[in-house]
C-alpha positions as CSV (number, residue, x, y, z in Angstrom):
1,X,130.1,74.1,2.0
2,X,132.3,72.9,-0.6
3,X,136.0,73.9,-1.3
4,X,135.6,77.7,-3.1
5,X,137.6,80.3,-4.5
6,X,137.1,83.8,-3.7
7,X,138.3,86.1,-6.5
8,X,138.7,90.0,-6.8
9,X,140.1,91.8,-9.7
10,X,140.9,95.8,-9.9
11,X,140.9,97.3,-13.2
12,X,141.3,99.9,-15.6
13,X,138.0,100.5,-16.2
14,X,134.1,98.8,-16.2
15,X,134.3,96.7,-19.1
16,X,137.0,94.7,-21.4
17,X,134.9,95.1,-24.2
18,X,135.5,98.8,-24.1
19,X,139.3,97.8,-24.1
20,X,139.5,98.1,-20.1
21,X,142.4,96.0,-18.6
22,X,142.6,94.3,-15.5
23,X,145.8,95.9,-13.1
24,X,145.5,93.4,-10.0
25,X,143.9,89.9,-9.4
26,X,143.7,88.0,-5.9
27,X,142.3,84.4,-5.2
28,X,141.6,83.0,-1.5
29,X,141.0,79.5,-1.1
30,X,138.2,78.7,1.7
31,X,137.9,75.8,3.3
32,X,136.3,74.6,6.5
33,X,135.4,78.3,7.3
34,X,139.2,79.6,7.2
35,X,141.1,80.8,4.4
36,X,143.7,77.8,3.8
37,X,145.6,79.6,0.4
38,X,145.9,83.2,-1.4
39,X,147.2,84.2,-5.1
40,X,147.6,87.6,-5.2
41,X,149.4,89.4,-8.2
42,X,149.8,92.7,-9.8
43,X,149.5,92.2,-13.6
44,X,150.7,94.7,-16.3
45,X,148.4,94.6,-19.3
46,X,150.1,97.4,-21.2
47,X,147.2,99.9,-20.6
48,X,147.7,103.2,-19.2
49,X,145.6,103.2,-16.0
50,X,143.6,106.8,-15.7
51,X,144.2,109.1,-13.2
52,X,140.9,108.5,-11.2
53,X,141.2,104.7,-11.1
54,X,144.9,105.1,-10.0
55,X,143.4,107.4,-6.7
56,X,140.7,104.9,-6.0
57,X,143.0,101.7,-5.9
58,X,146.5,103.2,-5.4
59,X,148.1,101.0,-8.1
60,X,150.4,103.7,-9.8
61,X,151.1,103.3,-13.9
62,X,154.5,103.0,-12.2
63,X,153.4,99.5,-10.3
64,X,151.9,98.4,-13.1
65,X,154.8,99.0,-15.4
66,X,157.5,96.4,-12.7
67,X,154.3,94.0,-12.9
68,X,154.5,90.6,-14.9
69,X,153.0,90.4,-17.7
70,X,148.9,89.8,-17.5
71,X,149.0,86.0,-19.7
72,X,151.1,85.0,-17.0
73,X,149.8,85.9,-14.2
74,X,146.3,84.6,-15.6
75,X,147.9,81.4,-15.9
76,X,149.1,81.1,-12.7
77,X,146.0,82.7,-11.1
78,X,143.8,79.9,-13.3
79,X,145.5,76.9,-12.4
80,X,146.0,78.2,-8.6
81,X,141.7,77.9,-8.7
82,X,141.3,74.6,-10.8
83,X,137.7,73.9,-10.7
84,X,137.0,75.4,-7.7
85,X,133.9,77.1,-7.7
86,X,134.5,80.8,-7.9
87,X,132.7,83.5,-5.9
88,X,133.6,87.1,-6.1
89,X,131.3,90.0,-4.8
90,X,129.1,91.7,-7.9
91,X,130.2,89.0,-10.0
92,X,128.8,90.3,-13.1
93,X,132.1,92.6,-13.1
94,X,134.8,90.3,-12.0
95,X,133.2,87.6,-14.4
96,X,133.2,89.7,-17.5
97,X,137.2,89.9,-16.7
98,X,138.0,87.0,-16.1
99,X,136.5,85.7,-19.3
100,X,137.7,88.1,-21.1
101,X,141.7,87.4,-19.7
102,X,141.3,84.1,-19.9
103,X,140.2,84.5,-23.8
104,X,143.4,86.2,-24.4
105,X,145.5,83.4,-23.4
106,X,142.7,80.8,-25.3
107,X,141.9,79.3,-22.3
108,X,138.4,79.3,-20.9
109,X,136.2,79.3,-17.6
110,X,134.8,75.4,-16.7
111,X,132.5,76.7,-13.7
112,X,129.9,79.5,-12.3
113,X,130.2,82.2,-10.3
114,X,128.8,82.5,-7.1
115,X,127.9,86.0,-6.4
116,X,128.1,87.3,-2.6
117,X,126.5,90.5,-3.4
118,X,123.5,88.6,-5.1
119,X,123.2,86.5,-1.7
120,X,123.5,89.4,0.7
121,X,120.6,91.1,-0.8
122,X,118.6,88.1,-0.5
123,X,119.6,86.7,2.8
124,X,120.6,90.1,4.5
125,X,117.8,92.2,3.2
126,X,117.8,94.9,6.2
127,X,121.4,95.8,5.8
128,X,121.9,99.6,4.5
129,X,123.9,98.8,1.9
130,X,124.8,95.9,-0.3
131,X,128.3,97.5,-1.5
132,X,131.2,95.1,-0.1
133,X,132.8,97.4,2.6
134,X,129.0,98.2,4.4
135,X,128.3,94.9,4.3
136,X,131.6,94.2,6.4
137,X,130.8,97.1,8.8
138,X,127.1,96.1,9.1
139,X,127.9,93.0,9.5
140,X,131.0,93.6,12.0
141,X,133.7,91.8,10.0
142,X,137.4,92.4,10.1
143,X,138.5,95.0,7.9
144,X,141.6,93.0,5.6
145,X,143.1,96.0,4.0
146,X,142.8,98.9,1.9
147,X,139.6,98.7,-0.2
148,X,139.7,98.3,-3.4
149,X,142.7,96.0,-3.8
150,X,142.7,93.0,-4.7
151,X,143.7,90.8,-2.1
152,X,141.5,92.7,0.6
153,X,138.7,92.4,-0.9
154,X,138.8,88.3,-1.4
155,X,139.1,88.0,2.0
156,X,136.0,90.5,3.2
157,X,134.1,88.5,0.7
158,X,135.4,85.3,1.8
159,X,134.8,86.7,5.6
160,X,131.0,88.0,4.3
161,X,130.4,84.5,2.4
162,X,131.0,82.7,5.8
163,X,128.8,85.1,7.5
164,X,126.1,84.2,4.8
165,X,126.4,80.6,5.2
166,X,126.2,81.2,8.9
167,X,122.7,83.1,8.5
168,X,121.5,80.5,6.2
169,X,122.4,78.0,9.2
170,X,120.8,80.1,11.9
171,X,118.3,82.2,10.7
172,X,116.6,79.9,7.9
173,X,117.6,75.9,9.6
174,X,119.8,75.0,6.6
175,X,121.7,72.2,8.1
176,X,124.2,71.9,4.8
177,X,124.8,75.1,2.6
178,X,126.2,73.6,-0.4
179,X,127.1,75.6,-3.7
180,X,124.2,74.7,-5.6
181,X,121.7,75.9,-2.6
182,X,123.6,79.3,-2.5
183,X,123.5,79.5,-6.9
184,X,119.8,78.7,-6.8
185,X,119.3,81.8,-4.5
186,X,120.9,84.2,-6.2
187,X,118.7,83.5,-8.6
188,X,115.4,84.4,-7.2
189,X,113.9,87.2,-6.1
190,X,114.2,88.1,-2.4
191,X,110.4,87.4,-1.7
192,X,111.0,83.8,-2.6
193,X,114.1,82.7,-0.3
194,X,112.0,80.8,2.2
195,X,110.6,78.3,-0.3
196,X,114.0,78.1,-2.5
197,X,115.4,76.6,0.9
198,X,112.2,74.4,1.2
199,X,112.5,73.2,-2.4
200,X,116.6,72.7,-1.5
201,X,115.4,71.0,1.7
202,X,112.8,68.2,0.3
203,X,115.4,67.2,-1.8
């Protein structure tokens, strides 16, 4: 598999379009099946994080307020990913942010997102749950950190993206697992994996 970046954001809220901030971004690097670099950065938005959210993450208003500011942080977080491909888990959510925080410092996403949460369902159909943390229990992955920080989570779905690409490998005879295979599968429905691989293959 190519060079990727494996992003997580923790925010203020669900959406940015409802004025919802993001408080915390991490990036891992993966490469060769190990984590080779890692961004991580508290980022202070000037929104008041509510009570609930502050429970669930632990990042305080207090955190936030000794945080640089978010347009630099984006910055540096942006250019620390390049072009990489970017994979995050439910992608839907950290896309929407990241476009969104990019837009406010006019720059602009060049590349997809890979989403691990779309490819666990697909290639691990059995397991309980497709939330991040069962999937790293299920699938008996080290546990990085507290959940629901940043940096934690980029590496469980950096851990659970290898453990895809292994499944791919041993389960389904992919002998390369490139980004585009793992894209096109996202994409269809569960029922269909076997012959998006055998399309991918006869290529």
């Amino acid at each position: 598999m190519e060079v990727v970046a494996v992003i997580d954001f923790e925010t203020t809220g669900l959406s940015p379009a409802q004025g919802d901030r993001a408080t915390e971004i991490a990036a891992v690097i993966l490469e060769n099946g190990k984590v080779v670099d890692r961004y991580q950065s508290l980022m202070n938005a000037g929104v008041r994080i509510p009570s609930f959210i502050e429970s669930l993450t632990g990042i305080s208003n207090e955190m936030i307020h000794r945080a640089p500011d978010a347009a630099e942080v984006m910055h540096e977080v942006a250019d620390f990913v390049g072009d990489l491909p970017l994979v995050a888990h439910n992608a839907s959510f950290d896309c929407k942010f990241w476009d969104a925080e990019l837009a406010r410092i006019e720059r602009h996403r060049r590349q997809d997102f890979v989403c691990s949460l779309l490819l666990s369902r697909r290639i691990l159909p059995m397991a309980p749950s497709h939330r991040l943390g069962a999937l790293i229990e299920y699938a008996r992955l080290p546990v990085a950190g507290r959940a629901h920080r940043a940096l934690a989570d980029a590496e469980m779905a950096a851990s659970l993206l290898l453990r895809l690409e292994d499944e791919l490998r041993q389960t389904h005879r992919v002998a390369e697992v490139s980004i585009e295979l793992l894209r096109n599968i996202q994409r269809v429905p569960k029922s269909q994996l076997g012959r998006c691989i055998e399309r991918a293959q006869q290529r």
